[in-house]
DSSP file (Angstrom, degrees, kcal/mol; ACC not computed):
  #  RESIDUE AA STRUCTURE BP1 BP2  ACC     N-H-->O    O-->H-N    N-H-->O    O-->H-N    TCO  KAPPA ALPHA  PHI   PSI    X-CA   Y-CA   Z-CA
    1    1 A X              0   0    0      0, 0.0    30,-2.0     0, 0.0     2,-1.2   0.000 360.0 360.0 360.0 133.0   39.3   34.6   -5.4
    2    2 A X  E     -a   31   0A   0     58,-0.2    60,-1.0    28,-0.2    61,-1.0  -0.736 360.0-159.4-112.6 128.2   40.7   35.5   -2.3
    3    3 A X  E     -ab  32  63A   0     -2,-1.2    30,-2.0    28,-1.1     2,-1.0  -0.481  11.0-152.4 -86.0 125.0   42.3   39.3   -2.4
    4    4 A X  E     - b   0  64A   0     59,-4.8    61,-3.4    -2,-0.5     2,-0.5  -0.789  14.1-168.2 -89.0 131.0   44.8   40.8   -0.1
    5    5 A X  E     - b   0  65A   0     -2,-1.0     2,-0.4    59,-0.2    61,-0.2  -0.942   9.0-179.5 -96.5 147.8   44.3   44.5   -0.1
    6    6 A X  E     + b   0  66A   0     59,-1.2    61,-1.1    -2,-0.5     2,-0.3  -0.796  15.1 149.3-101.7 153.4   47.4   46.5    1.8
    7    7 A X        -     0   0    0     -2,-0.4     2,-0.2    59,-0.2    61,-0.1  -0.730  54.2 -69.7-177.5-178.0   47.4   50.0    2.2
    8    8 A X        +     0   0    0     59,-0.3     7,-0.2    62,-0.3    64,-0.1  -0.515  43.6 164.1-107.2 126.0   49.2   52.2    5.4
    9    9 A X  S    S+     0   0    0     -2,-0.2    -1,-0.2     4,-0.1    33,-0.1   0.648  83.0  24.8-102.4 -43.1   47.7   52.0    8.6
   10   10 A X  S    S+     0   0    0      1,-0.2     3,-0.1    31,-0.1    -2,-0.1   0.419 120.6  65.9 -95.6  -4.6   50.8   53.5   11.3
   11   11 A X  S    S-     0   0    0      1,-0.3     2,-0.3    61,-0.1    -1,-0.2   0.812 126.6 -55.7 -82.4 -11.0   52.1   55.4    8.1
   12   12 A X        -     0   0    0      1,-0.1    -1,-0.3    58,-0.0     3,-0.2  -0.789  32.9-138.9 163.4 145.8   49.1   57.5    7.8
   13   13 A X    >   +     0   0    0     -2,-0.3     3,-0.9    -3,-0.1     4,-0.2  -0.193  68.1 117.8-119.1  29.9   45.3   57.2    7.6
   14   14 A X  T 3  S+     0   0    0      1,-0.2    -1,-0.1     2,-0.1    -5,-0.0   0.560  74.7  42.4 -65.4 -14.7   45.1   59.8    5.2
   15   15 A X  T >> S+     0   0    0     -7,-0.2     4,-2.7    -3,-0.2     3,-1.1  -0.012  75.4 117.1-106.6  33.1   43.8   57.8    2.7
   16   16 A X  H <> S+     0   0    0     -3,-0.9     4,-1.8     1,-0.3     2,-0.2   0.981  81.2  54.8 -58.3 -62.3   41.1   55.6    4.7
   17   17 A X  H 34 S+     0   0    0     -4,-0.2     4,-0.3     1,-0.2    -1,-0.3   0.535 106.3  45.6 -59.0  21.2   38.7   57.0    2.8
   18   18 A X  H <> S+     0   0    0     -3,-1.1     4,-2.1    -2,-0.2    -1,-0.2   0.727 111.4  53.4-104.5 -78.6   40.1   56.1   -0.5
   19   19 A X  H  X S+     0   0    0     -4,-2.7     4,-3.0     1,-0.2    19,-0.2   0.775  99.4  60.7 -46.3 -23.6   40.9   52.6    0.6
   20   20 A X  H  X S+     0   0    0     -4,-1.8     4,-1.1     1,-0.2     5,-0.4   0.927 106.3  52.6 -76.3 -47.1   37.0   51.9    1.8
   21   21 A X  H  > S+     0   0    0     -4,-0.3     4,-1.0    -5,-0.2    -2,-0.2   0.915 111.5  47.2 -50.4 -25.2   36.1   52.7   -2.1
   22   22 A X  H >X S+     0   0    0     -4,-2.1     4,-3.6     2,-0.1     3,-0.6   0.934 102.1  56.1 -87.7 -39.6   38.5   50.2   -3.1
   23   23 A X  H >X S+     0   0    0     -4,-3.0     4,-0.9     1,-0.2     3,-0.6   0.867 115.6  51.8 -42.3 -59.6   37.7   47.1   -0.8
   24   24 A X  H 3< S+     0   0    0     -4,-1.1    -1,-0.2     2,-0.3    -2,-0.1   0.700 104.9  42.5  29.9-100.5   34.8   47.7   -2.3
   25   25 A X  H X< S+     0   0    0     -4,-1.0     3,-1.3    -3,-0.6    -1,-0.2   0.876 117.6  51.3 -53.8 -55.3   35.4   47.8   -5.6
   26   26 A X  H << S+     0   0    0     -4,-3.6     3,-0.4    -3,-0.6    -2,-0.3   0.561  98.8  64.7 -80.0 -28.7   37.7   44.8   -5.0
   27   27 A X  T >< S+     0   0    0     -4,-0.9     3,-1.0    -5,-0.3    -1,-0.2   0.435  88.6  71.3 -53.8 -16.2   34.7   42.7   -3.0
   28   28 A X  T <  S+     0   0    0     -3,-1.3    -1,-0.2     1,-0.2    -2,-0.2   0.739 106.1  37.1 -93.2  -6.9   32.8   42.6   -6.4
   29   29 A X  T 3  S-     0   0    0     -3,-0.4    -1,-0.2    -4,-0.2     2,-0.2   0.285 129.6 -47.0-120.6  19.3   35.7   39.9   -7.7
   30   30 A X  S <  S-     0   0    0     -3,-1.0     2,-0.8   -28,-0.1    -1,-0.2  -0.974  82.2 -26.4 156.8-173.8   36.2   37.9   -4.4
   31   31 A X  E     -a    2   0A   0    -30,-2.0   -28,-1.1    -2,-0.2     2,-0.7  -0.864  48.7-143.6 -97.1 113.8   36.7   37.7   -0.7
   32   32 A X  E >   -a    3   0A   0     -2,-0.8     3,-0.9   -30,-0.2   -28,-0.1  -0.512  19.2-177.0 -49.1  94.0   38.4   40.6    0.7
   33   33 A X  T 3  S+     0   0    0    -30,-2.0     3,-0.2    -2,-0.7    -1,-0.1   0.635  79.7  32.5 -95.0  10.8   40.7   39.3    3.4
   34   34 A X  T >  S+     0   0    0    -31,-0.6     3,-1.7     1,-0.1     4,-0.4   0.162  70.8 135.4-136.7  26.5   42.2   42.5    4.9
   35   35 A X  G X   +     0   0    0     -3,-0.9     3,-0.9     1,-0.2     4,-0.2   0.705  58.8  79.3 -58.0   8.6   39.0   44.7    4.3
   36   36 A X  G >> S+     0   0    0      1,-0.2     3,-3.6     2,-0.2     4,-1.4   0.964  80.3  74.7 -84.3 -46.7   39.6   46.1    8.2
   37   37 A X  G <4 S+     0   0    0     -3,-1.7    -1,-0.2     1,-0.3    -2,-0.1   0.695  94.4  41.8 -62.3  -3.1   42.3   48.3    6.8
   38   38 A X  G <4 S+     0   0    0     -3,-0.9    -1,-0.3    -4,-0.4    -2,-0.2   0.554 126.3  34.6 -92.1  11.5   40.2   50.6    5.3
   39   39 A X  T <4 S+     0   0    0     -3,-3.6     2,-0.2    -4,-0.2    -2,-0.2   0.718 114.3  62.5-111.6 -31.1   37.7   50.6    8.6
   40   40 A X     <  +     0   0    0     -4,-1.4     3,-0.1     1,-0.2     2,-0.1  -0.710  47.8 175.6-144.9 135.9   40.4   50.2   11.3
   41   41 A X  S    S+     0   0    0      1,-0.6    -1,-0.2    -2,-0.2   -31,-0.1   0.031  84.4   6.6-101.4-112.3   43.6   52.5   12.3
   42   42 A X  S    S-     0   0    0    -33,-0.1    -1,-0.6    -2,-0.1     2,-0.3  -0.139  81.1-145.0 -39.7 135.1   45.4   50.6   15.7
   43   43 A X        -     0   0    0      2,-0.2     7,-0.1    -3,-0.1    -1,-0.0  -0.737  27.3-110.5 -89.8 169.4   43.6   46.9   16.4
   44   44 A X  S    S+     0   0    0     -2,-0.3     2,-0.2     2,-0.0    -2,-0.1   0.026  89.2 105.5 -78.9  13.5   43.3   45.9   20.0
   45   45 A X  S    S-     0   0    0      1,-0.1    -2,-0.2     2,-0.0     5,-0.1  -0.652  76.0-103.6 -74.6 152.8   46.0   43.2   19.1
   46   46 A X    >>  -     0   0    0     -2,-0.2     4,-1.0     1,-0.2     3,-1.0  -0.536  31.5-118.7 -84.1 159.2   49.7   42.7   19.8
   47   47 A X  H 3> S+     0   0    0      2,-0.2     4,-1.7     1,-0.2    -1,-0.2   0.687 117.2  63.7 -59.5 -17.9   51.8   43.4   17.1
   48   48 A X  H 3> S+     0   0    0      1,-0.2     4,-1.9     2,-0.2    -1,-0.2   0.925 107.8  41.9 -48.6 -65.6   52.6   39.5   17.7
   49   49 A X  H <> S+     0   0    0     -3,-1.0     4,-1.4     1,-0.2     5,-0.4   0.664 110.4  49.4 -75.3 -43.0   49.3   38.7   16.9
   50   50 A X  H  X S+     0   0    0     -4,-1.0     4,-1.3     1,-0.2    -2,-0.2   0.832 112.3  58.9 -91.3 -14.7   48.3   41.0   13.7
   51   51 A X  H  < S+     0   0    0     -4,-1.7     5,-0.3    -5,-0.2    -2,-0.2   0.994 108.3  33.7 -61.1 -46.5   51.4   39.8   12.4
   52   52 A X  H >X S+     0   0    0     -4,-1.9     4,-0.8     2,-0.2     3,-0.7   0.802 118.3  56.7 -67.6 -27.7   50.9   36.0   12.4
   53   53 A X  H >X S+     0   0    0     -4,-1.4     4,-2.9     1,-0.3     3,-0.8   0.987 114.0  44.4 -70.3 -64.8   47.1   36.8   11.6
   54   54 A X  H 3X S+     0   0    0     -4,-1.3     4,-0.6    -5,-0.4    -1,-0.3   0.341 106.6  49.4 -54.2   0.9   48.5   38.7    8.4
   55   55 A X  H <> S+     0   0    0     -3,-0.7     4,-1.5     2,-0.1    -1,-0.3   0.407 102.5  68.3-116.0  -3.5   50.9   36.8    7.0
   56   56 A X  H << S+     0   0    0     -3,-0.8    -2,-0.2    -4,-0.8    -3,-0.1   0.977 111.2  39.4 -47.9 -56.6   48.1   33.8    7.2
   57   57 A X  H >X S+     0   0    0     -4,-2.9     3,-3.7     2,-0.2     4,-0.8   1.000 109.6  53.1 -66.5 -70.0   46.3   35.8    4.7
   58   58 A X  H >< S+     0   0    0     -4,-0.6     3,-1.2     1,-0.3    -1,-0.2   0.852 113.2  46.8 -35.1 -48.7   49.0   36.9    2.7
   59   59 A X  T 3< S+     0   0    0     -4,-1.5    -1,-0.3     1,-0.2    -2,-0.2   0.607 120.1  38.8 -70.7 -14.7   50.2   33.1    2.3
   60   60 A X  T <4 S+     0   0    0     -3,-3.7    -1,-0.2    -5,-0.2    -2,-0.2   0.507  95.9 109.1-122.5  17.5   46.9   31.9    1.6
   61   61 A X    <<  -     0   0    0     -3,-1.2   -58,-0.2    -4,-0.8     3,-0.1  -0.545  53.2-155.1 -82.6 153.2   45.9   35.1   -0.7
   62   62 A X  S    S+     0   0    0    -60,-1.0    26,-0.8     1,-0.2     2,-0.4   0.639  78.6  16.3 -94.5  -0.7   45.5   34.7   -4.7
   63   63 A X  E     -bc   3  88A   0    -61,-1.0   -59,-4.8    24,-0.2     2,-0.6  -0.994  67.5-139.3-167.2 124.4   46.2   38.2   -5.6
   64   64 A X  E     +bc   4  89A   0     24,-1.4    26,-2.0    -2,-0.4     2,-0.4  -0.823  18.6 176.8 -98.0 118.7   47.9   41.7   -3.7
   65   65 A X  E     +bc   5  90A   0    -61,-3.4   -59,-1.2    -2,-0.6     2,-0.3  -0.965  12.5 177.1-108.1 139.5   46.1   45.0   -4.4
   66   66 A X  E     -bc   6  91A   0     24,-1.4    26,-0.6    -2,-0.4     2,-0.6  -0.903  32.9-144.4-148.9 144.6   47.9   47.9   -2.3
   67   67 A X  E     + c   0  92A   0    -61,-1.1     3,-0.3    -2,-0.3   -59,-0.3  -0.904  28.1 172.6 -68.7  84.9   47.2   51.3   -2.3
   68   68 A X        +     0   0    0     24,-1.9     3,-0.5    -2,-0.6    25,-0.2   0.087  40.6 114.9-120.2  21.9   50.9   52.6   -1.9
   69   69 A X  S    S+     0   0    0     23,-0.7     2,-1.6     1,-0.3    -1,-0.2   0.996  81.6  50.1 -57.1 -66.0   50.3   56.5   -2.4
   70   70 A X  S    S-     0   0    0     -3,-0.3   -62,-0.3   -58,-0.1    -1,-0.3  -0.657 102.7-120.6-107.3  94.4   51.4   56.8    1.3
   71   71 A X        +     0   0    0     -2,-1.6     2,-0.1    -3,-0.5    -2,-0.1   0.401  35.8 176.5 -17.0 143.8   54.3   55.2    1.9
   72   72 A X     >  -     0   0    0    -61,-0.1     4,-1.7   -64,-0.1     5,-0.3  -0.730  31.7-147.5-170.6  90.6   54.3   52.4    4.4
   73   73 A X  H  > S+     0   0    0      2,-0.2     4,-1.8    -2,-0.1    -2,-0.0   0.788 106.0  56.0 -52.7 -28.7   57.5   49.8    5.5
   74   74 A X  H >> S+     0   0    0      2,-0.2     4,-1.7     3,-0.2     3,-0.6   0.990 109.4  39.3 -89.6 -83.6   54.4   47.1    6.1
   75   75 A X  H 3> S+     0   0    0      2,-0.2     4,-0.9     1,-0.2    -2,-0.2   0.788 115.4  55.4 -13.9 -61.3   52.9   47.3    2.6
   76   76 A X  H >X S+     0   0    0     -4,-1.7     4,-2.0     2,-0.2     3,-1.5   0.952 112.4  45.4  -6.4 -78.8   56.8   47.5    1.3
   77   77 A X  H <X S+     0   0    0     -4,-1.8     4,-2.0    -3,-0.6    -2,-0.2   0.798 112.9  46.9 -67.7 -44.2   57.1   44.2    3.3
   78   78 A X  H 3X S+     0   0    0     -4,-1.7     4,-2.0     1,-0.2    -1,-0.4   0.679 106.1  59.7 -54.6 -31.2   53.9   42.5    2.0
   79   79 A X  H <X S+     0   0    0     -3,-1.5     4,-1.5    -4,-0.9    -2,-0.3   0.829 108.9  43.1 -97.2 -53.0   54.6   43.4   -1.6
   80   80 A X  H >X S+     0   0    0     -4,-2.0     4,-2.1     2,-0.2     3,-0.8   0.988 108.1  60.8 -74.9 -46.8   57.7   41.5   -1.4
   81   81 A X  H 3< S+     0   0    0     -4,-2.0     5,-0.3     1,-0.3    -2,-0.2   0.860 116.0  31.6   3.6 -71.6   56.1   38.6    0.5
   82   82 A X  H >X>S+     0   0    0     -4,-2.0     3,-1.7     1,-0.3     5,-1.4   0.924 110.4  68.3 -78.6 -29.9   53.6   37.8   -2.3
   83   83 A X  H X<5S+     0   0    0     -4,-1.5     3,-1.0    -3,-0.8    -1,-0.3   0.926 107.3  40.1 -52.9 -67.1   56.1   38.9   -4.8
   84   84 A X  T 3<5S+     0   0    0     -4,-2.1    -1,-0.3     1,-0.3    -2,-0.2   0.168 106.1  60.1 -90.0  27.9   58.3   35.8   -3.9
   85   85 A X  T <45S-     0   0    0     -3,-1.7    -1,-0.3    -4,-0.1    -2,-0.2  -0.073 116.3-112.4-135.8 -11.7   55.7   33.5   -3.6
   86   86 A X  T <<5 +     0   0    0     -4,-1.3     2,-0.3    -3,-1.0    -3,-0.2   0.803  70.0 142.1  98.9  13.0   54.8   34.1   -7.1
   87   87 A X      < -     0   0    0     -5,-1.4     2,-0.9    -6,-0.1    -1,-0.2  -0.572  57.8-109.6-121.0 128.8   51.2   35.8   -6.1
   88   88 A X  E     -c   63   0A   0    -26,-0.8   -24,-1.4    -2,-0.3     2,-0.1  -0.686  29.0-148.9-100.2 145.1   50.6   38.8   -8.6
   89   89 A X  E     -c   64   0A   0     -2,-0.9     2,-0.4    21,-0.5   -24,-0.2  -0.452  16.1-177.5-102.1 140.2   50.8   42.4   -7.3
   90   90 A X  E     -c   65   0A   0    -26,-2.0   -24,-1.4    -2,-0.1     2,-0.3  -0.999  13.1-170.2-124.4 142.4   48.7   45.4   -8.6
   91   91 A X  E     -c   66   0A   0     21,-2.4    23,-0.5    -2,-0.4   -24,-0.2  -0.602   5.9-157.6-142.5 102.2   49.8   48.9   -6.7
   92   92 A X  E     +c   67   0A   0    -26,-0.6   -24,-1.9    -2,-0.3   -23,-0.7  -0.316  16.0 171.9 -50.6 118.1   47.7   51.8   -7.2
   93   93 A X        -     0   0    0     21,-3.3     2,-0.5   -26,-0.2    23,-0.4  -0.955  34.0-117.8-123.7 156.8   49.1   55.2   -6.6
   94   94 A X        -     0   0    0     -2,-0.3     2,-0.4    21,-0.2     3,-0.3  -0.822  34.6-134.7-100.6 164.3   47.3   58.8   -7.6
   95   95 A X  S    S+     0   0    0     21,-2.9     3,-0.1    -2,-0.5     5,-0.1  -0.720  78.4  42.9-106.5 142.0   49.4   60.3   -9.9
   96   96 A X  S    S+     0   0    0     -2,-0.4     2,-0.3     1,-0.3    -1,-0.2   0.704  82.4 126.9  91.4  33.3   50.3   64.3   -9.7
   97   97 A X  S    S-     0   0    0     -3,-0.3    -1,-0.3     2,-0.3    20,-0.0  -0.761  70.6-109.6-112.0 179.6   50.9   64.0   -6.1
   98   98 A X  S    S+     0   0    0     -2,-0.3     2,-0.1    -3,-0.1    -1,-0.1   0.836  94.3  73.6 -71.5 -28.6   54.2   65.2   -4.5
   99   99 A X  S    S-     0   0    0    -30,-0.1     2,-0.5     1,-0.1    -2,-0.3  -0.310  79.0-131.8 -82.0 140.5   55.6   62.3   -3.5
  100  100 A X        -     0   0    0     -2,-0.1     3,-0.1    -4,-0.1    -2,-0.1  -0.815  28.5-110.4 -93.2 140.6   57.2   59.9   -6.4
  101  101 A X        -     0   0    0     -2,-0.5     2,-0.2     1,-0.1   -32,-0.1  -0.228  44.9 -96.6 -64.1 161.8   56.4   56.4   -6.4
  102  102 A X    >>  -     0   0    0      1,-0.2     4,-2.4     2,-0.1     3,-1.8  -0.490  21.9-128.6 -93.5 156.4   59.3   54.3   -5.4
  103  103 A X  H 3>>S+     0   0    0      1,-0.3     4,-2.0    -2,-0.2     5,-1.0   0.915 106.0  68.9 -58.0 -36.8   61.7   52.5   -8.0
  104  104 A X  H 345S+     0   0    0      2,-0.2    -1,-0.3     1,-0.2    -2,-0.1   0.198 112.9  30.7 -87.8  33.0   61.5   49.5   -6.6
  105  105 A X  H <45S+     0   0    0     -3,-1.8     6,-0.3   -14,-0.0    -2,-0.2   0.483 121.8  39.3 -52.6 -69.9   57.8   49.5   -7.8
  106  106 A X  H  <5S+     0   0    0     -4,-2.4    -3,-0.2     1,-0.2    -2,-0.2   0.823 120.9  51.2 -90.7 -44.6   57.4   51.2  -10.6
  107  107 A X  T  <5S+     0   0    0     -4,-2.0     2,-0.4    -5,-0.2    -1,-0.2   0.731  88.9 104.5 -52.2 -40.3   60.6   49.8  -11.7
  108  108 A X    > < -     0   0    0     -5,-1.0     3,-2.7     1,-0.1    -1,-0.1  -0.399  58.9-153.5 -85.6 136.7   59.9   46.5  -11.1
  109  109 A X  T 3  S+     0   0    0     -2,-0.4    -1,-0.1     1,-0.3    -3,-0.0   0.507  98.1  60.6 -33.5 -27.2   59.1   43.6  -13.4
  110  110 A X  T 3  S+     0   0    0     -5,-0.1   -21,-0.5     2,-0.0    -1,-0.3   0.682 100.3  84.9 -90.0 -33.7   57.1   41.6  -10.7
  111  111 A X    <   -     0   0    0     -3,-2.7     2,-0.4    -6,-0.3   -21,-0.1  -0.238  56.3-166.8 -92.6 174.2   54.7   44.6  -10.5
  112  112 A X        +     0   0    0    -23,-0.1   -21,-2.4   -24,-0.0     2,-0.7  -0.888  30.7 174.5 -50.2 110.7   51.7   46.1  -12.3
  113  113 A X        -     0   0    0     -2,-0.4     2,-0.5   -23,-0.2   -21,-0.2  -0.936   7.9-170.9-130.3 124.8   51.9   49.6  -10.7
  114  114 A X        -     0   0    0     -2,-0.7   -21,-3.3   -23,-0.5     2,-0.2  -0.858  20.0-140.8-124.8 151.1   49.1   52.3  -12.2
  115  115 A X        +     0   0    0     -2,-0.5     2,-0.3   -23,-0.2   -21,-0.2  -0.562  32.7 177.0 -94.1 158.5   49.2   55.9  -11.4
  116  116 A X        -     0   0    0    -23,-0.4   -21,-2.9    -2,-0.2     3,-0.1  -0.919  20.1-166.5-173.1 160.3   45.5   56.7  -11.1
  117  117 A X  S    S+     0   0    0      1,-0.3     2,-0.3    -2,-0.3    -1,-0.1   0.568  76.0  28.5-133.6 -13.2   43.8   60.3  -10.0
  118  118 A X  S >> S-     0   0    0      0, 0.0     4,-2.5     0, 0.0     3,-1.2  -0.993  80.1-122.2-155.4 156.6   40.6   59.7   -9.2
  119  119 A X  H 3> S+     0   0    0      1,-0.3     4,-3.2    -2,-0.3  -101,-0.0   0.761 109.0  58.8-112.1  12.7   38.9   56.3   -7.8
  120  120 A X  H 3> S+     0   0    0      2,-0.2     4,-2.0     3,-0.1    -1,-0.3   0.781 111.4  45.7 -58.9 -34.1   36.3   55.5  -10.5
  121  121 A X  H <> S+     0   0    0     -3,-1.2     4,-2.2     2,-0.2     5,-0.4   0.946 108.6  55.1 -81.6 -45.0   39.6   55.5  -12.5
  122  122 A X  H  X S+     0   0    0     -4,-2.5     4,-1.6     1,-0.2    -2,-0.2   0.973 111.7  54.0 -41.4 -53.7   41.2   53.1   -9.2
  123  123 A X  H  X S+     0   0    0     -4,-3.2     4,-1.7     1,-0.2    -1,-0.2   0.808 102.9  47.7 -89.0 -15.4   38.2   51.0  -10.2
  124  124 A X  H  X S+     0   0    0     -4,-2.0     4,-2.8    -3,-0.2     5,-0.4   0.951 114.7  45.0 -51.3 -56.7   38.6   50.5  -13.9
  125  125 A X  H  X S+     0   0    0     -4,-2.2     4,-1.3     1,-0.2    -2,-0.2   0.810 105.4  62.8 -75.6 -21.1   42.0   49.5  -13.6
  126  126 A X  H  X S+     0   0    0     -4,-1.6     4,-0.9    -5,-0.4     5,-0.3   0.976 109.1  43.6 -69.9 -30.6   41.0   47.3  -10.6
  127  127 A X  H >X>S+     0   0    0     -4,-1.7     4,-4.6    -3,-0.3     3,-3.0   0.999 107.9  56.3 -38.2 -71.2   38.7   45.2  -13.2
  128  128 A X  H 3X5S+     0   0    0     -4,-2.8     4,-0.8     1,-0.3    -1,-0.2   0.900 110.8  43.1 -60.7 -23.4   40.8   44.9  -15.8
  129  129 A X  H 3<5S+     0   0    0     -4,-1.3    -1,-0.3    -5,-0.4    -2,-0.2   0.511 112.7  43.4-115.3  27.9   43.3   43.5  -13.9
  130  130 A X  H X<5S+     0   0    0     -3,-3.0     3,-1.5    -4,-0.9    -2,-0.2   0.644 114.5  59.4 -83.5 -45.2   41.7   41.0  -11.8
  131  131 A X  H 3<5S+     0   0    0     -4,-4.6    -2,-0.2    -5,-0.3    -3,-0.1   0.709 102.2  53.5 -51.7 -22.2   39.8   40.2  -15.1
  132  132 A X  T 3<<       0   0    0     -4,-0.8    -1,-0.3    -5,-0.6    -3,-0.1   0.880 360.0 360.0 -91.9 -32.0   43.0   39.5  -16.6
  133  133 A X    <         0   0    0     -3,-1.5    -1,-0.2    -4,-0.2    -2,-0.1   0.247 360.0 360.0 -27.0 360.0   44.1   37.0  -13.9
């Protein structure tokens, strides 16, 4: 299986460490193709260049995991991507933080979105739903 993971790099690296426990987690059910965001803030590439590299992956990924606790227009953008290519989305937020997840997630049909607090709990829910795939 090959997994895209997303999560924010120029919205914030406040969650790196969060995101290296899921690639992780998420390596035990496949090839991780975007495991540099949790390792990586800026690459030494033009934006030219991580785009076309990233939407390679996205287009040849079977499954989107994003970590969308910190808001991100590039995650956003990815999420619709695979969304309308028929590619199924999971998007992990922790729950009880200040920020509300957005409607057009949690609202939406296309999604699996789980609230999650802690990331043994991130890795249950990542099982069950790859498993379910």
């Amino acid at each position: 299986m090959k997994i895209y993971f997303a999560g924010s790099i120029r919205g914030g690296r406040d969650d790196a460490d969060i995101y290296l426990h899921l690639v992780d987690e998420l390596a035990k059910h496949g090839e991780v193709l975007t495991e540099h965001v949790a390792t990586v803030g800026e690459e030494d590439l033009s934006d030219d260049d991580i785009f076309a590299r990233d939407l390679g992956w996205l287009i040849s990924c079977d499954v989107i995991v994003a970590e969308v606790t910190t808001p991100s227009l590039g995650v956003g953008w990815e999420i619709g991507v695979a969304q309308e290519r028929g590619v199924p989305v999971l998007c992990l937020f922790r729950s009880g933080q200040s920020r509300r997840l957005s409607a057009m997630l949690s609202g939406n049909p296309g999604v699996t979105a789980v609230g999650y607090t802690d990331v043994q709990e991130a890795a249950v829910v990542i099982d069950r739903f790859l498993e379910a795939l």
